[in-house]
C-alpha positions as CSV (number, residue, x, y, z in Angstrom):
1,X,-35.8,0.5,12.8
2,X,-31.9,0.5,12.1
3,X,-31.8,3.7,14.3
4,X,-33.3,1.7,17.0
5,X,-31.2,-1.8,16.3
6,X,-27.9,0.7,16.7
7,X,-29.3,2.3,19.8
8,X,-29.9,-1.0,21.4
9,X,-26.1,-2.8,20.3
10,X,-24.8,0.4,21.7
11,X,-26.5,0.2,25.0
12,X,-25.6,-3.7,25.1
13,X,-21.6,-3.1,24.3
14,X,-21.8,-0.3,27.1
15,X,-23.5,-3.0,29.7
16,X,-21.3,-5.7,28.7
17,X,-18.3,-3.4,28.9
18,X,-19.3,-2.0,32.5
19,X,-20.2,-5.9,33.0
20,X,-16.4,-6.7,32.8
21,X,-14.9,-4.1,33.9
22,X,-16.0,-4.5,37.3
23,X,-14.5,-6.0,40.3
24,X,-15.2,-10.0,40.9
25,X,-11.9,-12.0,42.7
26,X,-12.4,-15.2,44.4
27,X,-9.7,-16.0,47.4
28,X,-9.5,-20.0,48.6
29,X,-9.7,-20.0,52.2
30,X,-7.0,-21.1,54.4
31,X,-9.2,-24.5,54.9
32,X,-8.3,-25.7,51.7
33,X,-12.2,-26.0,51.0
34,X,-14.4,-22.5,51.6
35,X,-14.2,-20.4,48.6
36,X,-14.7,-16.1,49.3
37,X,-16.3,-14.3,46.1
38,X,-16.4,-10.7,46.3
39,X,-17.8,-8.6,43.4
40,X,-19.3,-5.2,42.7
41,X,-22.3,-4.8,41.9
42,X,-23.9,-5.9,38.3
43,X,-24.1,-3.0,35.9
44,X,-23.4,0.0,38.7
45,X,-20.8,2.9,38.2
46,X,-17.0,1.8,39.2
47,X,-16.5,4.5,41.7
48,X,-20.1,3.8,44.0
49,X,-22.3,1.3,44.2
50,X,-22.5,-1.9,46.2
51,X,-20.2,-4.8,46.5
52,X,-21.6,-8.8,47.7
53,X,-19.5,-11.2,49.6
54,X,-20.4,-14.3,49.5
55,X,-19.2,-17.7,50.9
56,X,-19.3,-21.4,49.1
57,X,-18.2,-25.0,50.6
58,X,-15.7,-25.4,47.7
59,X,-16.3,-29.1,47.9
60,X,-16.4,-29.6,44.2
61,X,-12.5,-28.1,42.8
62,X,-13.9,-28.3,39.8
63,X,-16.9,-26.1,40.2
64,X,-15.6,-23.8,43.7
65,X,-19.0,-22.0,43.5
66,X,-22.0,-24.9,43.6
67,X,-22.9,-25.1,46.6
68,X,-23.6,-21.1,48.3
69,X,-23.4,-20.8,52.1
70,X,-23.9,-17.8,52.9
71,X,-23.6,-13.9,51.9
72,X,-24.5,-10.1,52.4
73,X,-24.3,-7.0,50.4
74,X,-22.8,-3.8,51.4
75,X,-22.9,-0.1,50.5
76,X,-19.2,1.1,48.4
77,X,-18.2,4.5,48.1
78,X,-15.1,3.9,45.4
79,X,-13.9,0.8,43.7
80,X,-12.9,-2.4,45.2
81,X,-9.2,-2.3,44.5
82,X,-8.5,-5.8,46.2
83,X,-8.9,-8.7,48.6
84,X,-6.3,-9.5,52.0
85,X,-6.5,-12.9,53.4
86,X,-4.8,-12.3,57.1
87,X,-5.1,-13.5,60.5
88,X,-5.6,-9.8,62.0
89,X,-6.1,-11.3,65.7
90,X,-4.2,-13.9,65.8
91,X,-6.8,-16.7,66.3
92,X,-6.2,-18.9,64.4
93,X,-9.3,-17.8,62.3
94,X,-8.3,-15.8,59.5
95,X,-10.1,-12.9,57.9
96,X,-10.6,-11.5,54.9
97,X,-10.1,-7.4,54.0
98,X,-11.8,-5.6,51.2
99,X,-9.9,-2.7,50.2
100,X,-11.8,0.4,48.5
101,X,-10.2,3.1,47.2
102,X,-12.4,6.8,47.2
103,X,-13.0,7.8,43.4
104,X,-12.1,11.1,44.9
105,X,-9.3,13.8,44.4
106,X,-8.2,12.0,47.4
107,X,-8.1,8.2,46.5
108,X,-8.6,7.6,50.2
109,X,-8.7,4.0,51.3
110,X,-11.5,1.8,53.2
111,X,-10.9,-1.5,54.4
112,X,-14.2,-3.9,55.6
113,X,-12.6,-6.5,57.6
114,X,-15.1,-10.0,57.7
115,X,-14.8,-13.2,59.5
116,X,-16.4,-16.3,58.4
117,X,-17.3,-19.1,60.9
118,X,-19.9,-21.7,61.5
119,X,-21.2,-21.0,57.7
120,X,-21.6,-17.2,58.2
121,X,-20.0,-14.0,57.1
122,X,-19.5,-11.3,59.6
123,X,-18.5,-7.9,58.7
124,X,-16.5,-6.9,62.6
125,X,-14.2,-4.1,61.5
126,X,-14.6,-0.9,58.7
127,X,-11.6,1.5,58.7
128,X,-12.9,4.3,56.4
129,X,-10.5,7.9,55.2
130,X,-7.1,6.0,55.5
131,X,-4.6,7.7,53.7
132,X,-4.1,7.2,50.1
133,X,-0.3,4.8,50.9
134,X,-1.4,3.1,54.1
135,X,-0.5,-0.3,54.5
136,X,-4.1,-1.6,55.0
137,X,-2.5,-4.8,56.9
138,X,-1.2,-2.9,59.2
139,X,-3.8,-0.4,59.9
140,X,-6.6,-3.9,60.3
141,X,-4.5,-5.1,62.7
142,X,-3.3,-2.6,64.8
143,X,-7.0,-1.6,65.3
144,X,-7.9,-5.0,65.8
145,X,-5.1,-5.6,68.5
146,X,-6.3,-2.4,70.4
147,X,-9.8,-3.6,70.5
């Protein structure tokens, strides 16, 4: 029985350390209001898995995250290393870059690039192999310019 009590505390500290080790960043949108939460997924690997990305109203600054709009999940080959808020096209309508670096000999970089109007996300770029030092900004927007 105290074989299997350690056992199961160990298995717990490992979750709970995975738990909070992983990537979760929330970015206010340029509206003052909308709220962007992107996290990896619960209890998967650091270096693949999946990552959400989710959008609230915000209409509560005291609790950013009560009222869900709208979200999606997507496949990650790496670990999300962090969020860009930009305005790639020059819209008006900004968008917001998740940047993945490969777990790899190569720590390559991927960048999804999503929009968010009318209450829904849209994923409308993915710039996968860039090199380890590119300036991900750059890179979204040149290819975003050219398209």
């Amino acid at each position: 029985m105290l074989k299997r009590l350690a056992f199961c505390f160990a298995i717990y500290s490992i979750s709970t350390l995975a738990a909070e080790s992983r990537f979760v960043q929330q970015l206010p949108l340029p509206d003052n209001h909308s709220v962007i939460q992107v996290a990896e997924g619960d209890h998967e690997p650091r270096s693949i898995g999946s990552y959400s990305i989710r959008l609230y109203g915000g209409r509560n600054p005291d609790f950013p995250l009560d009222d869900f709009i709208s979200g999606q999940i997507y496949p990650r080959d790496g670990q999300i290393e962090r969020l860009l808020n930009t305005d790639a096209d020059g819209d008006g309508h900004g968008e917001v870059v998740v940047v993945i670096r490969s777990a790899g000999s190569g720590g390559y970089l991927h960048a999804d690039v999503f929009s968010w109007q009318q209450g829904q996300i849209k994923k409308i770029l993915s710039l996968p192999d860039l090199p380890p030092k590119a300036d991900v900004l750059t890179e979204v927007k040149r290819v975003v310019r050219k398209r």
